[in-house]
C-alpha positions in Angstrom: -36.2 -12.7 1.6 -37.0 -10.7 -1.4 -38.2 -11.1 -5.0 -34.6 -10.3 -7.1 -36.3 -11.6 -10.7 -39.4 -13.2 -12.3 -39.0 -14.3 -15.9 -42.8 -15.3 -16.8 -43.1 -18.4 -19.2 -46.8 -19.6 -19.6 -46.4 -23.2 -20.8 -48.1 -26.7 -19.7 -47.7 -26.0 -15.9 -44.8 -23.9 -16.0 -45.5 -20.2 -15.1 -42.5 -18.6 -14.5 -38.7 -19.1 -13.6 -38.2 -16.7 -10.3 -34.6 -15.7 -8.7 -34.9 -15.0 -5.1 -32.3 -12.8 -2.5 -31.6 -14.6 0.5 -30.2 -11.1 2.6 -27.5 -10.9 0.0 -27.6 -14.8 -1.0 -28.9 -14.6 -4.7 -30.9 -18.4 -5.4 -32.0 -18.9 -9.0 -34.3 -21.6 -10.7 -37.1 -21.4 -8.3 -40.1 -22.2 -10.7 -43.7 -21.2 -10.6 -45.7 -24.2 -11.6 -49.8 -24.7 -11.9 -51.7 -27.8 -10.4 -55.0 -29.1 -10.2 -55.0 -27.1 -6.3 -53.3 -23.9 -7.7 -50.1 -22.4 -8.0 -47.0 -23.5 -5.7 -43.1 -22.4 -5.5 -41.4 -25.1 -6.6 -37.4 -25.7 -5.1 -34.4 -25.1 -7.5 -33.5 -29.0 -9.1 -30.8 -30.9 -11.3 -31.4 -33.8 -13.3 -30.1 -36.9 -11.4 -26.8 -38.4 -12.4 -28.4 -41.3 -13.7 -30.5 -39.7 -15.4 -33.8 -41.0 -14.3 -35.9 -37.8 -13.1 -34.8 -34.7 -11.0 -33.7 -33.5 -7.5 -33.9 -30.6 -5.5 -30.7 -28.9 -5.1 -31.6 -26.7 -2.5 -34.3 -27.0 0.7 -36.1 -25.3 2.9 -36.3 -26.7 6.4 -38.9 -24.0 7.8 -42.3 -25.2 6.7 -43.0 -21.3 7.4 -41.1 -19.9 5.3 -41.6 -21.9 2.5 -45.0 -21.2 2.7 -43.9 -17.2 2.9 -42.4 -17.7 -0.1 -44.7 -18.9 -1.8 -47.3 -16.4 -0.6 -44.8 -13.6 -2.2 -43.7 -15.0 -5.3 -47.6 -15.8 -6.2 -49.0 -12.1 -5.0 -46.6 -10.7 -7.2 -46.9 -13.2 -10.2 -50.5 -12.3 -10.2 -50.2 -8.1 -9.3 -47.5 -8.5 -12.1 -50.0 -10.1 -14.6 -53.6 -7.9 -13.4 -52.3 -4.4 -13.7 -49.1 -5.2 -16.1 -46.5 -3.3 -13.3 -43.4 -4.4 -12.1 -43.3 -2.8 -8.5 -39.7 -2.2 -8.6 -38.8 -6.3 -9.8 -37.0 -7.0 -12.8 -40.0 -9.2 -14.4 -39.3 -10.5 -18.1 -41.1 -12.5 -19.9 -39.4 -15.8 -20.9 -39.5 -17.2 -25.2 -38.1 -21.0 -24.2 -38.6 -23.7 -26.4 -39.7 -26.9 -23.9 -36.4 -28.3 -24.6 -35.4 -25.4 -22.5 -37.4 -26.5 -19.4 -35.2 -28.4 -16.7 -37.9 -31.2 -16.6 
């Protein structure tokens, strides 16, 4: 599991939209949110077919992992944003208007 893009947007929670490689399996729309306890990974989502709010599209069964990944995609948001390198990741930042946002 590796890092394959971070496109940083700093708005309301939003932090950044992050694309992550899978051994070859390329995932996008991971997002990089703020809350009241910090920053957390949140899971790829569509809005629901009736409309009414948002669902994951994608899951990850191993509490483990999930918590790897969140580990990684926050050490590099934040090495990323102290010392303004990329450490070989394509890192962008984002111009979205929040009708952009997927939520």
């Amino acid at each position: 599991m590796k890092i394959s893009r971070i496109n940083k947007y700093n708005s309301g929670k939003l932090r950044a939209f992050v694309d992550m490689d899978f051994d070859g399996l390329i995932v996008k729309g991971f997002k990089l949110m703020e809350s009241i306890n910090g920053l957390f990974v949140s899971m790829p989502s569509q809005k629901k077919r009736d409309g009414e709010g948002y669902e994951n599209t994608c899951y990850m069964s191993d509490r483990e992992q999930k918590d790897e990944l969140d580990r990684m995609v926050i050490a590099q948001y934040q090495a990323d944003s102290d010392d303004g390198q990329h450490h070989g990741h394509s890192v962008q930042e984002a111009v979205l208007d929040d009708e952009d946002l997927p939520f």
